[in-house]
C-alpha positions in Angstrom: 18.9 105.1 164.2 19.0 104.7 168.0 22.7 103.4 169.0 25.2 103.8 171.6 27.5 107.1 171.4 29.2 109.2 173.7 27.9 112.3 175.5 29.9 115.1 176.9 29.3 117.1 179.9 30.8 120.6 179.1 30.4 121.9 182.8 32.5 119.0 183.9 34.9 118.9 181.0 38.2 120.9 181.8 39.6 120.6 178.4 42.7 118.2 179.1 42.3 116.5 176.0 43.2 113.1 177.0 40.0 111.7 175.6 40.7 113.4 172.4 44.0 111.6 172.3 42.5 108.5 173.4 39.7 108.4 170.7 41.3 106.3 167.6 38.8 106.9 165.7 39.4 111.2 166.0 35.4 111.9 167.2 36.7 114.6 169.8 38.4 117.8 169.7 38.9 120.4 172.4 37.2 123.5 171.0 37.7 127.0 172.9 39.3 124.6 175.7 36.1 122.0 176.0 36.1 118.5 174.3 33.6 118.1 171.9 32.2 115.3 169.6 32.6 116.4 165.8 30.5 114.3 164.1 28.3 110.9 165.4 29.0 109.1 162.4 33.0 109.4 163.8 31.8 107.7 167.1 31.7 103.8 167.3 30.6 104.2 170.8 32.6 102.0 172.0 34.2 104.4 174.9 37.8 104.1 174.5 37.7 107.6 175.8 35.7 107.1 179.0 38.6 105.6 181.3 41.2 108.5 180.5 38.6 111.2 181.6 39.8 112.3 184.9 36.5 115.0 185.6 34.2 112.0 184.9 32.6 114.1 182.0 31.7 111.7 179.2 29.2 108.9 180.0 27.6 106.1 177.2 24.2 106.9 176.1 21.5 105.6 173.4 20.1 108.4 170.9 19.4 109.2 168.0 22.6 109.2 166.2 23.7 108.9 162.4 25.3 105.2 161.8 29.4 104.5 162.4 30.9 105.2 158.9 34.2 103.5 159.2 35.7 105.0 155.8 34.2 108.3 157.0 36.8 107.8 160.1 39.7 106.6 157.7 39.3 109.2 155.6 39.3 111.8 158.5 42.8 110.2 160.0 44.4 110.4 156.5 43.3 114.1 155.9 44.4 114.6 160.0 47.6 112.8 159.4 48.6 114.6 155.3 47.8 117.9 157.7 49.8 117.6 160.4 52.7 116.2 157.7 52.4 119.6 156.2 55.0 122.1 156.1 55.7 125.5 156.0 57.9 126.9 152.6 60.5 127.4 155.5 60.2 124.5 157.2 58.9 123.9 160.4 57.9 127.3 162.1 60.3 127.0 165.3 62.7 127.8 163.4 61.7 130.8 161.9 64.2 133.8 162.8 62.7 137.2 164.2 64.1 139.2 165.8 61.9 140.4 169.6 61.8 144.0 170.2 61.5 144.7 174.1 60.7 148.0 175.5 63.3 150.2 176.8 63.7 150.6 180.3 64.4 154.0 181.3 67.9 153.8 182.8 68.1 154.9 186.9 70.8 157.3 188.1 73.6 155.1 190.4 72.5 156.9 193.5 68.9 156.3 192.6 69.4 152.4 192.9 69.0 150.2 195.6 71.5 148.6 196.7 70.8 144.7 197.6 73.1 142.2 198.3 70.7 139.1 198.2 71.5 136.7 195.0 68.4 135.3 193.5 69.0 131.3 194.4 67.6 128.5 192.2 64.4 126.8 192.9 65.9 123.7 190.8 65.4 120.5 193.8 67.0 117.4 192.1 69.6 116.3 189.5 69.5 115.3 186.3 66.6 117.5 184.7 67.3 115.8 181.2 64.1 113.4 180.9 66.0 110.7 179.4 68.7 110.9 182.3 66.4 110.1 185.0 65.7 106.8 186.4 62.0 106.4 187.0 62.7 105.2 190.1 64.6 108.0 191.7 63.7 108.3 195.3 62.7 112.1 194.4 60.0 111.0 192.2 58.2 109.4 195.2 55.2 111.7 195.9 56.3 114.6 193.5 54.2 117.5 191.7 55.9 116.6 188.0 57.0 119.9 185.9 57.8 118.8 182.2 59.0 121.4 180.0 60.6 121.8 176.6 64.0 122.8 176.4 63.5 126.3 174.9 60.4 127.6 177.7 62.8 127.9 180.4 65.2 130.2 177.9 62.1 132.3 176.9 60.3 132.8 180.0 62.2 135.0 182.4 61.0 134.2 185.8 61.0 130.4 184.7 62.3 129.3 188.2 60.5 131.0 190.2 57.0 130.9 189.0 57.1 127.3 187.7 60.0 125.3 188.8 59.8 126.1 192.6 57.8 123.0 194.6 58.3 120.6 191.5 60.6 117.8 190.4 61.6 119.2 186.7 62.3 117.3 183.6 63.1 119.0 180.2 63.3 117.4 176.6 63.1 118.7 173.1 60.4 116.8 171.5 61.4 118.0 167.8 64.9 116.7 168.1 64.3 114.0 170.8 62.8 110.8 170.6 59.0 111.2 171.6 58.5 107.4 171.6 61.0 106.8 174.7 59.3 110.2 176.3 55.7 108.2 176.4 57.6 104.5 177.7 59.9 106.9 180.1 56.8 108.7 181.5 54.5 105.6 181.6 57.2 104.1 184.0 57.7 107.3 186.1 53.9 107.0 186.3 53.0 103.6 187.1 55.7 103.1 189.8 56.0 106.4 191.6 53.3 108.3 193.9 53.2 111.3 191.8 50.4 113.8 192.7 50.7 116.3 189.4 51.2 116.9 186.2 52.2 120.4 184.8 53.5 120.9 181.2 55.6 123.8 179.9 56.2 124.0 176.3 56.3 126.8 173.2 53.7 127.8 171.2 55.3 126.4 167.9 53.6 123.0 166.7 56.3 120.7 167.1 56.1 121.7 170.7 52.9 120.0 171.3 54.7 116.4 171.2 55.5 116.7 174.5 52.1 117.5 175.4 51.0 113.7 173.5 53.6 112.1 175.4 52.1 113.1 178.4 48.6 112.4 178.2 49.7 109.2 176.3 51.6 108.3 179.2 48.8 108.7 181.9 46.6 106.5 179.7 49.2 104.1 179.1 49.6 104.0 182.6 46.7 104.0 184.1 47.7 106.9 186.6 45.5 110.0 185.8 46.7 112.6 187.7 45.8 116.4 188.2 47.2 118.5 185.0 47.4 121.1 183.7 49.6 123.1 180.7 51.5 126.6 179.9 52.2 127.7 176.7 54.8 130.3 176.1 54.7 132.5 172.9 58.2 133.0 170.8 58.8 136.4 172.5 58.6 135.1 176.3 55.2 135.9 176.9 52.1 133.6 178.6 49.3 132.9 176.2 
């Protein structure tokens, strides 16, 4: 049948995922870091997704396209949602122990070293850093490139301050152990009331992790404010991916 769906411009598309998380109905995915439609019949083509696209990349169009299956969808959230309720035999996979083997640095001779009396100074620009300390209406947030990372990046990334804090207001939170819900409300306020010019998330490679990531985006949609973004993940052993 010919009907109204959405249409995805790849080239545009920068793989922010904010129409994924926008789409109630769970039509889009980012695959190999490009939102794609999974199936037409998981499209009502309604475009709850459009507004949230900051690149402009997904447009209404008539085509062919199989019909909206509404217990298709519903079946799809419930297998999304028993999926992500899934655990590991121990437990959630942060919390795995390992133990990081590093390579060894070949040790220098005392008279081989140079000598430098400079400290290595903080890049850290306001106080508190604890995202449910700030007010959303700090003065500092006026105008500000945001850097929101989980609590464990900044302990598993060694030059954490200077390669992501420096030039950013910073605001860490555990989103396994916090409460995400007052994250998204928090955000949508810092958001909606303050100039800010950026988004940039930190966080871990371990699932849980990725609530932060929801709260974000949530928060820009809830919002309104749809801001430049982008995201870092760090792997368990302090690495990039």
């Amino acid at each position: 049948m010919i009907r109204k769906i959405i249409s995805i411009n790849e080239d545009k598309c920068n793989g922010c995922g904010i129409c994924a998380t926008a789409c109630h109905e769970g039509a889009i995915e980012i695959i190999n870091g490009k939102a794609k439609l999974i199936k037409d019949e998981y499209c009502d083509g309604l475009g709850d997704c459009l507004p949230g696209c900051p690149m402009d990349a997904i447009k209404i169009i008539e085509r062919e396209a199989d019909e909206y299956n509404e217990e298709a969808v519903k079946e799809r959230i419930k297998e999304r949602e028993e999926k992500s309720n899934e655990s590991l035999p121990c437990g959630c996979p942060g919390t795995m122990a390992k133990k990081i083997v590093r390579k060894v640095i070949k040790k220098v001779k005392p008279e081989e070293k140079q000598i430098s009396n400079k400290e290595v100074v903080s890049e850290l620009s306001q106080w508190p850093i604890q995202l449910n300390l700030i007010n959303p209406h700090s003065e500092f947030l006026s105008d500000a490139d945001l850097l929101i990372a989980a609590d464990c990046t900044a302990y598993s990334y060694a030059n954490f301050h200077r390669d992501f804090i420096k030039g950013h207001i910073t605001m860490i939170g555990c989103p396994k152990l916090d409460d995400v819900e007052y994250y998204k409300e928090k955000l949508t306020e810092i958001l909606r009331y303050n100039n800010v010019k950026s988004v940039k998330v930190i966080r871990m490679t371990v699932p849980c992790c990725g609530g932060i990531v929801s709260a974000v985006k949530e928060a820009m949609l809830n919002s309104g404010v749809i801001v430049p973004y982008s995201e870092v993940i760090i792997d368990t052993d302090g690495s990039i991916i």
